[in-house]
GUMIRO-272503 format. One record per residue (C-alpha): residue number from 0; residue in three letters; x, z, y negated. Coordinates in steps of 0.25 Angstrom, whole numbers, plus 5000, padded with zeros to 4 digits. Last residue first. Layout:
<atoms>
NUM; ALA; X; Z; Y $
...
</atoms>
This chain:
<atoms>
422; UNK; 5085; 4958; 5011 $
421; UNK; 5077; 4972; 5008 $
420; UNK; 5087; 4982; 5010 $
419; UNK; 5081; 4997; 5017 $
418; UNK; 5081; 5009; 5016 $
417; UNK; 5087; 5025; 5018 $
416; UNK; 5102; 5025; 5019 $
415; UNK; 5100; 5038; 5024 $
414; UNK; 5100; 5045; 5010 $
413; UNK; 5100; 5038; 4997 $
412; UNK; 5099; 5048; 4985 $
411; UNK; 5096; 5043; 4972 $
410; UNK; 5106; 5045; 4959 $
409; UNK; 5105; 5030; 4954 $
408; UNK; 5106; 5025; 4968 $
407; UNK; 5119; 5030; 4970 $
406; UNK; 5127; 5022; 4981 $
405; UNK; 5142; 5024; 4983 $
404; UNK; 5140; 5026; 4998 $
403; UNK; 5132; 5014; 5000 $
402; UNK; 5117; 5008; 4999 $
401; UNK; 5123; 4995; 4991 $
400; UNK; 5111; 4987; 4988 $
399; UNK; 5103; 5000; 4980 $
398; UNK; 5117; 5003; 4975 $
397; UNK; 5119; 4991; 4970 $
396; UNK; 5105; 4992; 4962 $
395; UNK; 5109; 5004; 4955 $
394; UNK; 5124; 4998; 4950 $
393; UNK; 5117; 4987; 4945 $
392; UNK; 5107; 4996; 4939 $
391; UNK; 5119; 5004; 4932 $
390; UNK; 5125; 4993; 4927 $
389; UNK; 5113; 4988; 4919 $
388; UNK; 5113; 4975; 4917 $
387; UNK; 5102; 4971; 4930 $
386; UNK; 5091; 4979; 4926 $
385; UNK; 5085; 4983; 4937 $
384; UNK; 5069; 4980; 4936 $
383; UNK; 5060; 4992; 4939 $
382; UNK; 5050; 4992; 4952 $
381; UNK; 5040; 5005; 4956 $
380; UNK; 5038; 5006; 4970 $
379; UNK; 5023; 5008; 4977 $
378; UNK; 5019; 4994; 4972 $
377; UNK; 5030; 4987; 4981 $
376; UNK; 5023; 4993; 4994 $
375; UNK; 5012; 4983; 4993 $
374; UNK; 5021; 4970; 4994 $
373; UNK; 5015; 4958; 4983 $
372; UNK; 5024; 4966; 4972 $
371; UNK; 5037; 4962; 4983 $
370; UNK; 5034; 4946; 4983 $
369; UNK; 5026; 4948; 4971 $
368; UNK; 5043; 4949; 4965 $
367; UNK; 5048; 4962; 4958 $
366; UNK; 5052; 4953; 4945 $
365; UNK; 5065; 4946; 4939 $
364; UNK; 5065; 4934; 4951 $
363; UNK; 5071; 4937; 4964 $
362; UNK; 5069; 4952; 4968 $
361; UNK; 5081; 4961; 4970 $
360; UNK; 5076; 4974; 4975 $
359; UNK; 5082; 4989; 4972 $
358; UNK; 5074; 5001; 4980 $
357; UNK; 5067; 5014; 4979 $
356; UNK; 5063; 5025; 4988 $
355; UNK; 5064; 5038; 4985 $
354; UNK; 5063; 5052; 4993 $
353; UNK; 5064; 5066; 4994 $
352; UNK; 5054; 5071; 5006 $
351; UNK; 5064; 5066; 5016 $
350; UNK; 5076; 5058; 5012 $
349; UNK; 5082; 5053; 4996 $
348; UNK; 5082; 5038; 4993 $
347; UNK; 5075; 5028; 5002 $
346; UNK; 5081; 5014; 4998 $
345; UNK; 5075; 5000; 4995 $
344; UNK; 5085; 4987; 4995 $
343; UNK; 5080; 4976; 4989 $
342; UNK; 5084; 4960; 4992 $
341; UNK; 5073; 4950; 4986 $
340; UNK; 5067; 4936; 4984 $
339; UNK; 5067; 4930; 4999 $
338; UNK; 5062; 4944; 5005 $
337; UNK; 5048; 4945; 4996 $
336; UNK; 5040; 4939; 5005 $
335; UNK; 5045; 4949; 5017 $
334; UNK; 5041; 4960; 5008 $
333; UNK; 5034; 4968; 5017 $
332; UNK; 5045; 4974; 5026 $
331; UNK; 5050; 4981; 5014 $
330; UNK; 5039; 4989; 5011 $
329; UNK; 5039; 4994; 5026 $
328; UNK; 5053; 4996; 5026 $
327; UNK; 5054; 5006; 5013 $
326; UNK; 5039; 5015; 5020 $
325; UNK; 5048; 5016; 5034 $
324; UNK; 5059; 5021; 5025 $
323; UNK; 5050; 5030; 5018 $
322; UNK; 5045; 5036; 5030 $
321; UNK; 5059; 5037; 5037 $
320; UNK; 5063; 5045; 5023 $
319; UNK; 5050; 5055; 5024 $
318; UNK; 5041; 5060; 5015 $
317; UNK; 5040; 5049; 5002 $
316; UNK; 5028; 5052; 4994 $
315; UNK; 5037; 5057; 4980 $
314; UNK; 5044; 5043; 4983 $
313; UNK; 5029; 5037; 4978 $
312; UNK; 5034; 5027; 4966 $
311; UNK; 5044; 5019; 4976 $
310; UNK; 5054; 5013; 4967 $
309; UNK; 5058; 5001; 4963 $
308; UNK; 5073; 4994; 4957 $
307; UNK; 5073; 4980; 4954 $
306; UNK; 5084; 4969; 4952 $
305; UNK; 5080; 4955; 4948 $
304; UNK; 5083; 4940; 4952 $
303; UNK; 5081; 4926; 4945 $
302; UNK; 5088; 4930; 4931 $
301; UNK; 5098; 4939; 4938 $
300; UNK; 5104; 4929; 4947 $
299; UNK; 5113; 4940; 4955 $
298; UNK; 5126; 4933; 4961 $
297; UNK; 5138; 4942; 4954 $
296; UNK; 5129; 4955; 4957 $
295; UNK; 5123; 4950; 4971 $
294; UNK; 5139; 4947; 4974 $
293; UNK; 5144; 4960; 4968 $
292; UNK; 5134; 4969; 4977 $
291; UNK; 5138; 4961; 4992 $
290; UNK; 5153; 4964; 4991 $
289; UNK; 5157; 4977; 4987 $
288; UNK; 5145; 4985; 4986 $
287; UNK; 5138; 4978; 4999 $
286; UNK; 5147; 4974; 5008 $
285; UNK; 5143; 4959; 5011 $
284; UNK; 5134; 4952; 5024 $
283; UNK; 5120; 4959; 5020 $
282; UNK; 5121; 4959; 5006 $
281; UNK; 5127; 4946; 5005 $
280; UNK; 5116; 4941; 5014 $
279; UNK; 5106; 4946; 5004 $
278; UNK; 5113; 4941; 4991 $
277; UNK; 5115; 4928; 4998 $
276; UNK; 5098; 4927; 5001 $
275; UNK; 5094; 4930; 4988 $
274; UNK; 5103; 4918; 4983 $
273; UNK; 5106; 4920; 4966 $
272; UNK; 5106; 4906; 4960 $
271; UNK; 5092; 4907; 4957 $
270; UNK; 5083; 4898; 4958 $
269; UNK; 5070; 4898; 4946 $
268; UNK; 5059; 4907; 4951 $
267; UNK; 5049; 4899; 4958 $
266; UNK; 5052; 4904; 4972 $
265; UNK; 5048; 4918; 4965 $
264; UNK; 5034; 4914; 4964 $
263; UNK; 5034; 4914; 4981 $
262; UNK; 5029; 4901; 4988 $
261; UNK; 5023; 4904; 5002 $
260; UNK; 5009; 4898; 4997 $
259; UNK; 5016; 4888; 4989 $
258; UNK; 5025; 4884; 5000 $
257; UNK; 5015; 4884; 5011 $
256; UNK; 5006; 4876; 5003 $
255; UNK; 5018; 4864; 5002 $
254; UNK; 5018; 4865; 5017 $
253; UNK; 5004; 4862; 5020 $
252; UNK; 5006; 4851; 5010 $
251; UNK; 5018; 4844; 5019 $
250; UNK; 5010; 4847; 5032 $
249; UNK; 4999; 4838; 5024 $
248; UNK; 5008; 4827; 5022 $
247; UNK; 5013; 4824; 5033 $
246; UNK; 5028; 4829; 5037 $
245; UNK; 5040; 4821; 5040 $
244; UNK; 5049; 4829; 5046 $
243; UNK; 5061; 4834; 5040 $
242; UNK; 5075; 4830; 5048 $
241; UNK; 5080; 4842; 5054 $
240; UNK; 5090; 4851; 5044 $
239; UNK; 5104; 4852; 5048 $
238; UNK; 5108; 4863; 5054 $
237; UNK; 5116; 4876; 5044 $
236; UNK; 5129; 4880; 5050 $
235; UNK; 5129; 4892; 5053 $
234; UNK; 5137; 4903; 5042 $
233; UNK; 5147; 4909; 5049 $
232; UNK; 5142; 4925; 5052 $
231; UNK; 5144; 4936; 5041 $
230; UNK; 5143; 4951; 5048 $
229; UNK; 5131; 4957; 5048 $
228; UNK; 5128; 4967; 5037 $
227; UNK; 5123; 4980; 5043 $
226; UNK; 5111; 4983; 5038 $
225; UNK; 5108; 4992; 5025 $
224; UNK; 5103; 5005; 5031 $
223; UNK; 5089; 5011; 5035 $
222; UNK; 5089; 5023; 5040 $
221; UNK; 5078; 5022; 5053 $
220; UNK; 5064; 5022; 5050 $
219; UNK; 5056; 5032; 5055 $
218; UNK; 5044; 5027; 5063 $
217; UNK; 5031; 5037; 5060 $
216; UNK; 5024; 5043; 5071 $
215; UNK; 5015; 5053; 5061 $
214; UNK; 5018; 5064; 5052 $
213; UNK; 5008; 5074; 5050 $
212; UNK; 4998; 5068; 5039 $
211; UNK; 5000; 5071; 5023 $
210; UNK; 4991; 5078; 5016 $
209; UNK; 4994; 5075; 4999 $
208; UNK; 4992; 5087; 4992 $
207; UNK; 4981; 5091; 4982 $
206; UNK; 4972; 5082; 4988 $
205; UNK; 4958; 5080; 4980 $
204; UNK; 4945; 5089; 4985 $
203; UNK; 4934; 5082; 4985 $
202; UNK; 4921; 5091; 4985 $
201; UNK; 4911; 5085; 4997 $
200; UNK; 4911; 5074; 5003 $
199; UNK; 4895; 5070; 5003 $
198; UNK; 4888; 5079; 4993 $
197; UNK; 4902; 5077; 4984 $
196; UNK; 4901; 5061; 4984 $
195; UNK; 4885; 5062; 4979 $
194; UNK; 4891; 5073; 4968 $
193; UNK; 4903; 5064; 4963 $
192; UNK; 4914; 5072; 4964 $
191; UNK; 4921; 5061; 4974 $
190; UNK; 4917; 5050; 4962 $
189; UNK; 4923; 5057; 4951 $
188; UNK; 4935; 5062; 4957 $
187; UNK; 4939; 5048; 4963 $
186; UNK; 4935; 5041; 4949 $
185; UNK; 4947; 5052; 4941 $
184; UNK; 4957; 5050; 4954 $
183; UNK; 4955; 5034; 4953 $
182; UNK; 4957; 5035; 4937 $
181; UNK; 4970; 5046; 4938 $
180; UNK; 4976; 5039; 4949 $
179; UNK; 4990; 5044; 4945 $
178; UNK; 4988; 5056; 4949 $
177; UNK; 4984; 5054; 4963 $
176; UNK; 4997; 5054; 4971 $
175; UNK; 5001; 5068; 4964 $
174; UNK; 4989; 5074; 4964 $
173; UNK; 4986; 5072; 4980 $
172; UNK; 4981; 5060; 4986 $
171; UNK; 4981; 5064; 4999 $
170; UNK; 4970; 5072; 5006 $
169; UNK; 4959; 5073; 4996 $
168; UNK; 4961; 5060; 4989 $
167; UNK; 4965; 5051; 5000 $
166; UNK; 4953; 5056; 5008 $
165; UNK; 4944; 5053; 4998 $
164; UNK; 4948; 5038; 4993 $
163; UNK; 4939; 5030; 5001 $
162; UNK; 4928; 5040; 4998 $
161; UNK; 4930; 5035; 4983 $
160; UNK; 4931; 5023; 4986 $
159; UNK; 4917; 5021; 4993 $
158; UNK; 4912; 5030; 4982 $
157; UNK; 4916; 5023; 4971 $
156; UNK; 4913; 5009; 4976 $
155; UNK; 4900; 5014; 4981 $
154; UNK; 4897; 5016; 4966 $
153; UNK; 4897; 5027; 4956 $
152; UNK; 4894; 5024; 4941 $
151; UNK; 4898; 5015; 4930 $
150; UNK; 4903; 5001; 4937 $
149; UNK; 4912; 5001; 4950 $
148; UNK; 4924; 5009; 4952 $
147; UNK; 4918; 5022; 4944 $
146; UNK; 4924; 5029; 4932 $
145; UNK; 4930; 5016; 4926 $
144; UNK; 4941; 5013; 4917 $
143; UNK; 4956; 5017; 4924 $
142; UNK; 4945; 5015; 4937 $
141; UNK; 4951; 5003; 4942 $
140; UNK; 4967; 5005; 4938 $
139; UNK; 4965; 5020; 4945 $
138; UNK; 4957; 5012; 4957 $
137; UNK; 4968; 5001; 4960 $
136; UNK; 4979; 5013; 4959 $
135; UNK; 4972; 5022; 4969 $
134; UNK; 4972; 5010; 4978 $
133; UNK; 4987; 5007; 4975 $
132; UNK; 4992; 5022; 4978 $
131; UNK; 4983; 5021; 4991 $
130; UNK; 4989; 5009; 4996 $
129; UNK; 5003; 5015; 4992 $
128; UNK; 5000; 5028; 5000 $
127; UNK; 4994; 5019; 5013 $
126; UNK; 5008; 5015; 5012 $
125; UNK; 5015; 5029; 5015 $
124; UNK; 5004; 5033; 5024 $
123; UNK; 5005; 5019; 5032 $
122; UNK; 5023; 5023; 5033 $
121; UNK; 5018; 5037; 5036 $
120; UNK; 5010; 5034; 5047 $
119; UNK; 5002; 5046; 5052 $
118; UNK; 4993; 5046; 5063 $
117; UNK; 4977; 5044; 5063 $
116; UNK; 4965; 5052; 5059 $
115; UNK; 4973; 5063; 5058 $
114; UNK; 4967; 5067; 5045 $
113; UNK; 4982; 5065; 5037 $
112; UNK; 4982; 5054; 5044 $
111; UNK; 4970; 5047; 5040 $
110; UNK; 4973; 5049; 5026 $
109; UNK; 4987; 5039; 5023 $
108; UNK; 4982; 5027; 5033 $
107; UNK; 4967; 5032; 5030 $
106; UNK; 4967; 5031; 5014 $
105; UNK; 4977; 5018; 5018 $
104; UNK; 4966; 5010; 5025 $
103; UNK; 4955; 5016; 5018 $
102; UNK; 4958; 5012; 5003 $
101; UNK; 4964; 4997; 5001 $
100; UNK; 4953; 4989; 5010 $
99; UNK; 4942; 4998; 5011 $
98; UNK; 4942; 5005; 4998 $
97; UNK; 4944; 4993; 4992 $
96; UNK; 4932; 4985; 4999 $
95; UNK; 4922; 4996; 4993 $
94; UNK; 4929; 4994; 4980 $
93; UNK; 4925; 4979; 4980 $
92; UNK; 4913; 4982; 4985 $
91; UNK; 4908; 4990; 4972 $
90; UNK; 4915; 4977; 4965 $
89; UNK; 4905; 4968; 4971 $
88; UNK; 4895; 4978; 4969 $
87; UNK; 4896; 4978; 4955 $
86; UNK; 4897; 4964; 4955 $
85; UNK; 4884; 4962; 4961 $
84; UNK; 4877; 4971; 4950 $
83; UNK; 4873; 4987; 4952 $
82; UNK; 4883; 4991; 4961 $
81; UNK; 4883; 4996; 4976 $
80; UNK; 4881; 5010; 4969 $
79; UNK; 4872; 5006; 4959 $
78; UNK; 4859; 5015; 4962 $
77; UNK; 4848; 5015; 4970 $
76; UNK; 4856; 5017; 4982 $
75; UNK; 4853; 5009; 4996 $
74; UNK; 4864; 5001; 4993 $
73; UNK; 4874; 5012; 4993 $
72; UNK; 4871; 5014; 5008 $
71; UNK; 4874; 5000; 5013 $
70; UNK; 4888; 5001; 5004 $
69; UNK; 4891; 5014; 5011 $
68; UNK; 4887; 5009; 5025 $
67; UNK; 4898; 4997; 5020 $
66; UNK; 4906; 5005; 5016 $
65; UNK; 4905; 5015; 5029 $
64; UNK; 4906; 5003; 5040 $
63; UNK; 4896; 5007; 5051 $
62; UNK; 4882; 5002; 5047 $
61; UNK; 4872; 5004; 5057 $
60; UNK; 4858; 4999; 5057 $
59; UNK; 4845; 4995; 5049 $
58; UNK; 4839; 5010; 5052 $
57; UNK; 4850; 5015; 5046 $
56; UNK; 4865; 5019; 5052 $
55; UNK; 4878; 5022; 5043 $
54; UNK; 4892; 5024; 5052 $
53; UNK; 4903; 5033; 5046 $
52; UNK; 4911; 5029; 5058 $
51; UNK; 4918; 5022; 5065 $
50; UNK; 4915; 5019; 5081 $
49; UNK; 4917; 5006; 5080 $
48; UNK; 4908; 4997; 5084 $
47; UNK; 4899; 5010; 5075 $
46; UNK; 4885; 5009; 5078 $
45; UNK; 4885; 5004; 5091 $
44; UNK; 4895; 5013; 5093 $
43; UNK; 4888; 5026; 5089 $
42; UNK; 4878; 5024; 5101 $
41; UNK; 4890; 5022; 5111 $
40; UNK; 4897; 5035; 5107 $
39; UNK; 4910; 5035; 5103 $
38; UNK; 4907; 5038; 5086 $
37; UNK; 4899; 5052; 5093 $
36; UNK; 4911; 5056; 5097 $
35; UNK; 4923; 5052; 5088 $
34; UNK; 4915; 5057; 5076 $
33; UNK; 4904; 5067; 5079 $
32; UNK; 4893; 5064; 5072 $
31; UNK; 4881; 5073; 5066 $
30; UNK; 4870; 5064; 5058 $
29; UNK; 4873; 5058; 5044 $
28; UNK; 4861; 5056; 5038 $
27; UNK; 4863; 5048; 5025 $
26; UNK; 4850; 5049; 5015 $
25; UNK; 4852; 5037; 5003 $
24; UNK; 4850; 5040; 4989 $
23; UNK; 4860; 5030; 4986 $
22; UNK; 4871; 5041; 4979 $
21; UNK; 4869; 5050; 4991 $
20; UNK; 4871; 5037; 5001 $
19; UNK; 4884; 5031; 4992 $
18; UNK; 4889; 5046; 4996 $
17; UNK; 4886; 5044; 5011 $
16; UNK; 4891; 5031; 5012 $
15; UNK; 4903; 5034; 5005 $
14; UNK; 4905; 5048; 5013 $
13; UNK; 4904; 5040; 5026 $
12; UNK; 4917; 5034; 5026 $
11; UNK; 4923; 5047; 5019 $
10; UNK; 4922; 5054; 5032 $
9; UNK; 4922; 5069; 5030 $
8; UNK; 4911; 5071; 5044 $
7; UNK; 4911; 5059; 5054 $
6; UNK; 4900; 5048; 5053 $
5; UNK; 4888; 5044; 5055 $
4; UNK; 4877; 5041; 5043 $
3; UNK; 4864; 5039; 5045 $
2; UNK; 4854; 5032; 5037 $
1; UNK; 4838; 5034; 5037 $
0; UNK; 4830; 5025; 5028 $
</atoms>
């Protein structure tokens, strides 16, 4: 059977399909193409709707997805690569569908730059870093026990990942953002220095020092400052409620699954005489230090609130102030769910190339709410409870609210006013 292979030279979308060929036995021509000429022409678009490529042709037809030539490929092979029983298969495609749905995307958000492929975002970079950390962490729990993803020996799991994996290995995961993945690092080396990988990648070399791409058109956030706080207006007098409709009886059931599909576990809790929604205002209407503090202090329900500090755990990443500011807004802008059940404020300490963030929340109930957990960019900080009798903490957690002259912040140094109140 004669197979062909087109496709554009260093492309790890054809090295899986051409390293589960020399593991099936199976002879690959790859004739000369010239991508983003030969890719235009007529001919190759009946192959490819598309125009992408690596493309795989045999007598039967064309395939032009590269996992799926891959899995077509590793099924002509003696051996167990697609795995030897239905569930070993059934977890090979698992790892397949990982690399496709949690790797790619943010491999070539944080890569693709860097090979000009497209132009530099900072803001993605900064999150495709995060989806990275959290793929890298799945496989170090994964293979603490195992020397392969699937079973006892090499499958397409491994190599589909593994050339999922590359680029971010030798352009940007340097010593520093890789130690701690000593499992996924030790499997990663092993399967790359295999010798089928090696006669078709070549000797990989890990990064030494993280690449970064030429700075792209980035919006730069604006300082952002505590809002000016509008002057009080008389309360309006509240209209009286229109008569209730009567309703049928299935609207009324319709109604009752909207609650409990909406319904947060926090509702639950028992009432609080502390109102969320007084503290903001109060906030927002009252001087801070000598008005709005005393009253959250005097009113705080301790029992059905908590106080927590966190910290984002890759400050050593951060580059430039208006990047870190735009990375602050996006976090906050997806934890509308959480907005009836906490007020935080989140700062930017220090300024370009030397730089912290971290932040003070008030959460109702005594632990960092799924309202917040449920948010990605929450498992990039790490979260410690206040303790509320310690005079020093108090004082900590007033300056976090207070951002004024007499503001300490423990010994960090706010510059700018950089970050944002979460209300």
């Amino acid at each position: 059977m004669t197979i062909k292979l087109f496709t554009d030279q260093g492309n790890p979308a054809a090295w899986k399909i051409l390293v589960a060929a020399k593991y099936a036995g199976v002879l690959i021509e790859t004739p000369k193409f010239n991508y983003g000429v030969d890719n235009k022409t007529p001919e190759f678009e009946k192959k490819s709707p598309l125009g992408k490529v690596p493309v795989l042709e045999s007598h039967e037809g064309v395939i032009f997805e590269p996992n799926a030539a891959a899995r077509f490929v590793a099924r002509q092979s003696k051996t167990s690569l697609v795995g030897a029983t239905d569930f070993e298969a059934a977890q090979i495609d698992q790892w397949i569908e990982f690399s496709v749905s949690e790797i790619d995307l943010p491999a070539s958000v944080w890569v693709f730059p860097i090979l000009g492929y497209i132009q530099n975002n900072a803001v993605a970079t900064q999150r495709a870093k995060g989806d990275i950390r959290k793929v890298l962490d799945i496989l170090n729990n994964h293979l603490a026990d195992r020397t392969f993803l699937v079973g006892e020996r090499i499958s397409l799991a491994d190599i589909v990942v593994a050339t999922s994996l590359h680029r971010l290995y030798v352009k940007v995961l340097d010593p520093g953002f890789r130690k701690q993945y000593v499992n996924a690092n030790r499997w990663f080396t092993t399967i790359v220095n295999q010798p089928n990988f090696v006669a078709v990648a070549g000797q990989t070399v890990l990064a030494t020092k993280m690449e970064a791409a030429p700075a792209g058109p980035v919006e730069e956030a604006k300082p952002a400052e505590k809002a000016e706080k509008p002057k009080k207006e008389p309360k309006a007098e509240k209209p009286k409620p229109a008569p209730k409709k009567e309703e049928k009886p299935e609207e009324e059931g319709e109604d009752e699954f909207q609650e409990k599909k909406t319904k947060s576990a926090l509702d639950n809790l028992p009432p609080s005489k502390f109102i969320l929604d007084e503290w903001k205002r109060t906030y927002s209407n009252e001087d801070t230090r000598p008005t709005a503090l005393p009253w959250f202090w005097e009113h705080l329900d301790k029992e059905g609130y908590s106080i927590w500090f966190c910290d984002y755990k890759y400050n050593k990443e951060l580059e430039k102030v208006f990047m870190s500011a735009n990375l602050v807004s996006g976090f906050l802008q997806r934890l509308d769910k959480l907005r009836k059940y906490a007020f935080g404020s989140i700062i930017i300490f220090g300024n370009d190339g030397d730089m912290e963030i971290s932040g003070c929340w008030l959460f109702r109930g005594q632990d960092v709410p799924a309202e917040m957990t449920e948010c990605d960019d929450a498992e990039h900080y790490d979260w410690k409870k206040a303790n509320l009798e310690d005079s020093q903490t108090k004082e900590l957690i007033n300056d976090y609210f207070a951002w004024d002259s007499t503001t300490k912040f423990g010994g960090k140094r706010l510059e700018f006013n950089q970050g944002k109140i979460y209300k």
